[in-house]
C-alpha positions, 0 to 999 in steps of 0.5 A, a space after each residue: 401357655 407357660 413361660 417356657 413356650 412363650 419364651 421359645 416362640 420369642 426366640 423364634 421371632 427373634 430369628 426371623 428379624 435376623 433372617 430378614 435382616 440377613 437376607 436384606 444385606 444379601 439383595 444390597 450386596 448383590 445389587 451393588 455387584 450387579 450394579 457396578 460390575 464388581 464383587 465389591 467396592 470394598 478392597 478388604 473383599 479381595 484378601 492377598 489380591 489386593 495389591 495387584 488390584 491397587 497396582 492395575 488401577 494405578 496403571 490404568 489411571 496413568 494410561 488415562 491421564 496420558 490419553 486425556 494429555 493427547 487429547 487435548 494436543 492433538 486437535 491443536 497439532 490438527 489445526 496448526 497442520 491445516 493452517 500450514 497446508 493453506 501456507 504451504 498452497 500460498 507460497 506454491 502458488 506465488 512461486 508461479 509464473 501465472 501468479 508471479 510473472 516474469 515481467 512488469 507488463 507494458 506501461 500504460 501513459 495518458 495523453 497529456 492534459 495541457 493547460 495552455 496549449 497556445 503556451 505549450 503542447 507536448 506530447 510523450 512517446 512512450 516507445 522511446 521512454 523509459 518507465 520506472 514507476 507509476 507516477 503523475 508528471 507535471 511538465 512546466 515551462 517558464 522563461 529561462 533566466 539564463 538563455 535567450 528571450 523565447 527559451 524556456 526552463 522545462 521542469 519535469 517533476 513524478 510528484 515522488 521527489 524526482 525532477 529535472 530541468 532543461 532549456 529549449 528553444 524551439 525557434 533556435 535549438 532543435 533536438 539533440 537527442 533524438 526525435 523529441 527531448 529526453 528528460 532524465 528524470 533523478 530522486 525518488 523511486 523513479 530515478 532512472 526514468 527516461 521521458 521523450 517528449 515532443 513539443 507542439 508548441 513552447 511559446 509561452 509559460 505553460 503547464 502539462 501532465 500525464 500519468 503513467 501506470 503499470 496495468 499488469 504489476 499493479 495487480 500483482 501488486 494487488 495479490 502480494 498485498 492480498 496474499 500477505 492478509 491471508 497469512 497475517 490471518 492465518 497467523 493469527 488463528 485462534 484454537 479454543 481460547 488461545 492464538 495458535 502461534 502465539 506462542 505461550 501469549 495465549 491472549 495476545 495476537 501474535 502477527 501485525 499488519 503484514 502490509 505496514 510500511 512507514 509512510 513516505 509522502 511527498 510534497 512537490 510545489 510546480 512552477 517556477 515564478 511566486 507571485 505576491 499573494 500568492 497562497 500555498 496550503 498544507 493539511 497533515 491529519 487534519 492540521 492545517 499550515 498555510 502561508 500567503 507571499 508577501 511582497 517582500 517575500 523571496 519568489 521562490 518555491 525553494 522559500 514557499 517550501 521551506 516556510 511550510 516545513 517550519 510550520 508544520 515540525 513546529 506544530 504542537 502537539 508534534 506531530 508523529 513524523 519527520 518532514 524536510 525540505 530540498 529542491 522545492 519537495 517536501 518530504 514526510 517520513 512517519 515514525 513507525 511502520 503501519 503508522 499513516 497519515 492524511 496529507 492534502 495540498 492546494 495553491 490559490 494563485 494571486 489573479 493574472 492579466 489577460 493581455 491582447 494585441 488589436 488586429 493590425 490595420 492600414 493607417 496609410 495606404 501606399 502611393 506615388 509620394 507616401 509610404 504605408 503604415 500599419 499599426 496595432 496596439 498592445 492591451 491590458 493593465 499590465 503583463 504576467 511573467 511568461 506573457 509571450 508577445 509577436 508581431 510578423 510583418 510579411 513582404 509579398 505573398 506567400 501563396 505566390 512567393 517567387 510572384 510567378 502568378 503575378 507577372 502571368 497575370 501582368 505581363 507587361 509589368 517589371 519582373 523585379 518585385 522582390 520574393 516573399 520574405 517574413 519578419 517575425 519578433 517576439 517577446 517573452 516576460 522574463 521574471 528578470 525582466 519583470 523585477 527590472 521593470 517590464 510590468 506593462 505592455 508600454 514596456 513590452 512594446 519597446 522590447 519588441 521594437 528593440 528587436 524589430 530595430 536589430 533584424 538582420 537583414 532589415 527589413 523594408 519596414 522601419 518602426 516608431 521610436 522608442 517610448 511610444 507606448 502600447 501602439 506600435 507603428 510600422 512604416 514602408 521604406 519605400 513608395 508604392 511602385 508606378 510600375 507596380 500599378 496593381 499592388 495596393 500594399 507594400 507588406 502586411 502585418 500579424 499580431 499576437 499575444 499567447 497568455 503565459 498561464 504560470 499557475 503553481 500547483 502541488 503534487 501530493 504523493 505517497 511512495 511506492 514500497 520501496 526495498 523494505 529495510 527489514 529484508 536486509 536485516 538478519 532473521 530475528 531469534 529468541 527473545 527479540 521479535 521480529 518486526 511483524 510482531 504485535 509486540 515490536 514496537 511496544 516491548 522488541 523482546 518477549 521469550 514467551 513469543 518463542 515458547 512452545 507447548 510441552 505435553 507428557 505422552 508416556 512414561 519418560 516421554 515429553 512432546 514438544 509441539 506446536 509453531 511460534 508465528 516467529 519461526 524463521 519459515 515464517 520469518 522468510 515468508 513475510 520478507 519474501 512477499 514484502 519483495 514482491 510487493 516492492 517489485 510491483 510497486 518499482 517496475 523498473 527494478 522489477 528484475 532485481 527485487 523479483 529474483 530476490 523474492 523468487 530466492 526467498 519464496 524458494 527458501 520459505 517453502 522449504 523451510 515451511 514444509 520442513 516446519 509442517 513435516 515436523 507438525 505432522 510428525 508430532 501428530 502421528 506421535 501423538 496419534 500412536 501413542 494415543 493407540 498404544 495407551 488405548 489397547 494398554 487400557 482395554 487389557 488392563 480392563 480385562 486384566 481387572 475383569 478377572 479380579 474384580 468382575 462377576 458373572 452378570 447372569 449369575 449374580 442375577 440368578 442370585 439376586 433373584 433367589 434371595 428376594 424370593 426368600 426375603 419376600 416369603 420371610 415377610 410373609 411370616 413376618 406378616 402373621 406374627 406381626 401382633 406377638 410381643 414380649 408382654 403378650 408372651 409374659 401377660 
């Protein structure tokens, strides 16, 4: 072969490779076309058009990115408006009568638990009565220090900081107010509280309670307080990773406890008359304050209450509250809303004596020439303040008090026997009396027979003197009647003793909410907070509580969306439901503070569905726009199409040719394999 051929044929193989490579770059072009539907990723491929390629692509980016921005809105705006609905149904259903009546309901009062009820024993009626508050009364009795012996200072306390005192005397004072006594009740949320009690019996220091609820504005007072926890929850939804109506807090929860009040409570010490030894205890959060009388000591409550106060503003660390003292109550104010306390009490009482009085006996019957003595002694070591001690010496029969029955069955006897006619005395230890020395039943017995010696009219019967100790004699002035031959006794005699039972307790007692302050107080605007807020206490202003999130929609066009948990509508909200938790907790007001909250429940919804309308305004907004851009996006991606897309079926036919080509191309490749440019020049 000459060297001519040989370099003809290499030239020829030459071409081939180039075919080959040729028709390689052909397939990958055109699998690249088919496979992202373009004519080319290479802009350079579109000559003059290319620019209005850029353009289309910049569109479209915009379109996308203002789609990505509401998608992201609008499931926020989505849930902020449900939450706002499940608000809305709320408010509704409180501005109900069947939810929020129009009445506190009856009041329901427990029948009294008396301690001592020789002593005392009282009853209340409560149609007569006026109820203001739920609240346990404590009625005690002692001797009054100012009226005559067998009167008694009646204190009623509501263990709320409200008392009242008066004196009665059952055996000299009838009621002047009606059947029963009323107890008008001052201080505290239940001032103004009427109580009519009727007394059993009032002979001696003794002790009562009761309690008084509202059935019907407890459970109401039970549903604000559950309705408030529903909006605090609400409030404080989480969307993704942030607080809905936080504001731009986006890791703070924005809403406290809806239901915190300071905490007011109430120490009330009942009684009258301290005793040495006596022992009066106070635990606050666990600190314990206690004090035991001396003999020393003044013997007062008024005292008792104000040592213990010393104590506890004395304590160390201080504790976290404000406590004083007036009128024997003392008062535990905390420092902050929602800040509560643990508060116990409890009185050890120095020991009382239990006094009697030995049945009386006839130590001497009546005859011609002697008269008739009975006597009786008085027992015990000593006496209590509020022991109360009686003897009655009756003359003739009180079954037969005109003695009608005797003359039938005597007729020939006399009718002069004088009619039935008793004679009662009685005594009760005075605390003044007491300091003065009556200590024993010695004393006490000569106190009787003082007042024996002052009936008027005497009776036929005189007593020993003076200083004769505990036993007490009582002698006839007269004979036994010749003309009388079947009477045996000239008079008969009765004594008793009824245990004064002066025992001091404490009421503990927290308030009911009353009026919360923040009602009265001016909706709080931008940067301070409201008082609900979680950051009140801690910082009062915070902006970013108010700050709303913004999002870019379309061109020139900027959302502001979303509701802070301080938005006045909420604002209202929450002081409306405090009034109706006030109402129930004061149902003698219930009139006044249900009016109010039924204005502000009216002001909050509205201002609520004005809120909501605006949320689901901006959802709609969003929603439209979101459709806008959407069909934006489909014509820019026809308008693309047309520059840059291909015929998929086409490009197939295409692709499909040229591998069939580069397929034959190897195979005559494949029979040249062995040629080389030494093989042509060997």
């Amino acid at each position: 072969m000459s060297s001519i051929t040989g370099v003809s044929s290499y030239s020829k193989y030459l071409s081939l490779v180039r075919n080959l490579s040729g028709g390689q770059n052909d397939i990958n072009k055109l699998s690249e076309q088919l496979t992202t539907g373009k004519k080319s990723v290479d802009l350079n491929a579109y000559g003059p058009e290319v620019q209005k390629l850029l353009d289309l692509r910049a569109e479209m980016a915009k379109k996308n990115n203002y789609i990505q921005s509401i998608n992201t809105a609008a499931p926020r705006v989505a849930a902020t408006d449900k939450v706002l609905t499940s608000m809305e149904s709320i408010v509704s259903s409180w501005t109900s009568s069947t939810t929020f009546p129009f009445q506190p309901g009856p009041a329901s009062v427990s029948t009294p638990t008396n301690t001592n009820p020789d002593g005392m024993k009282l009853s209340i009626d409560a149609s007569k009565s006026t109820l203001t508050v739920g609240a346990k009364y404590t009625v005690t009795a002692v001797p009054s220090q100012q009226g005559t012996n067998g009167t008694f200072d009646v204190t009623v306390t509501d263990g709320l900081g409200g008392k009242t005192t008066r004196a009665i005397n059952l055996g000299t004072t009838p009621p002047n107010d009606g059947k029963g006594y009323n107890f008008n009740i001052s201080g505290g949320p239940g001032e103004g509280a009427i109580l009519n009690l009727t007394f059993d019996s009032l002979k001696a220091a003794s002790s009562s309670s009761f309690s008084v609820s509202f059935p019907q504005a407890d459970q109401v007072k039970d549903r604000a307080e559950g309705a408030m926890r529903d909006i605090q929850a609400l409030l404080n939804q989480r969307f993704g990773d942030r607080y809905l109506f936080a504001g731009s807090r986006f890791g703070t929860e924005p809403v406290t406890d809806l239901t915190a009040t300071t905490q007011t409570s109430k120490i009330t010490l009942n009684g009258a008359v301290v005793n040495t030894d006596d022992y009066f205890e106070v635990t606050v959060s666990g600190k314990t304050f206690g004090y035991q009388i001396q003999a020393s000591d003044p013997k007062t409550l008024t005292f008792v209450a104000q040592t213990l106060t010393t104590q506890i503003n004395a304590a160390s660390p201080p504790l976290p509250m404000t406590v004083s003292t007036s009128n024997g109550i003392i008062s535990l104010v905390g420092q902050q809303p929602g800040q509560k306390f643990d508060l116990s009490a409890r009185v050890v009482n120095s020991a009382t004596v239990e006094n009697t009085a030995t049945a009386p006996s006839t130590t001497q019957a009546p005859t011609a020439t002697l008269p008739q003595v009975d006597r009786f002694t008085l027992n015990g070591a000593a006496v209590d303040i509020g022991d109360t001690f009686e003897f009655t010496v009756a003359v003739g029969d009180p079954d037969d008090p005109y003695n009608q029955n005797y003359y039938l069955k005597n007729p020939t006897e006399p009718h002069d026997l004088p009619p039935y006619q008793s004679y009662k005395v009685s005594y009760t230890v005075s605390d003044t009396d007491y300091a003065a020395g009556v200590t024993n039943v010695g004393q006490v017995a000569d106190k009787l027979r003082q007042q024996f010696g002052n009936l008027n009219p005497a009776p036929p019967v005189t007593i020993d003197a003076l200083g004769n100790g505990p036993g007490i004699a009582l002698t006839s002035t007269a004979n036994a009647d010749p003309n009388h031959p079947g009477r045996s006794s000239l008079f008969s005699t009765s004594a008793k003793v009824t245990n004064g039972s002066l025992q001091n307790t404490i009421s503990v007692g927290t308030l009911p909410p009353e009026q919360d302050s923040q009602t009265a107080v001016p909706n709080a605007e931008p940067p301070d907070l409201p008082f609900y807020d979680s950051e009140y206490l801690t910082k009062g202003k915070n902006p970013d509580a108010y700050r709303k999130s913004q999002v870019t929609i379309d061109d020139n066009l900027n959302l502001t969306y979303g509701v802070s948990a301080d938005d006045q509508a909420f604002q209202t909200l929450v002081k409306a439901m405090q009034l109706v938790r006030t109402a129930a907790a004061n149902p003698g007001k219930w009139t006044e503070y249900s009016t109010q909250a039924r204005e502000m429940l009216t002001q909050a919804s509205d201002q609520i569905r004005s809120v909501h309308a605006k949320v689901a305004s901006d959802a709609a907004t969003l929603e439209t726009n979101k459709d806008a851009h959407t069909d934006s996006v489909a014509t820019l991606t026809d308008r693309l199409a047309k520059i840059e897309g291909i015929d998929q079926t086409e490009v197939a036919a295409r692709l499909s040719s040229a591998m069939n080509v580069q397929q034959a191309t190897y195979t005559v490749a494949g029979q040249t394999q062995k040629l080389s440019l030494l093989n042509y020049l060997a």
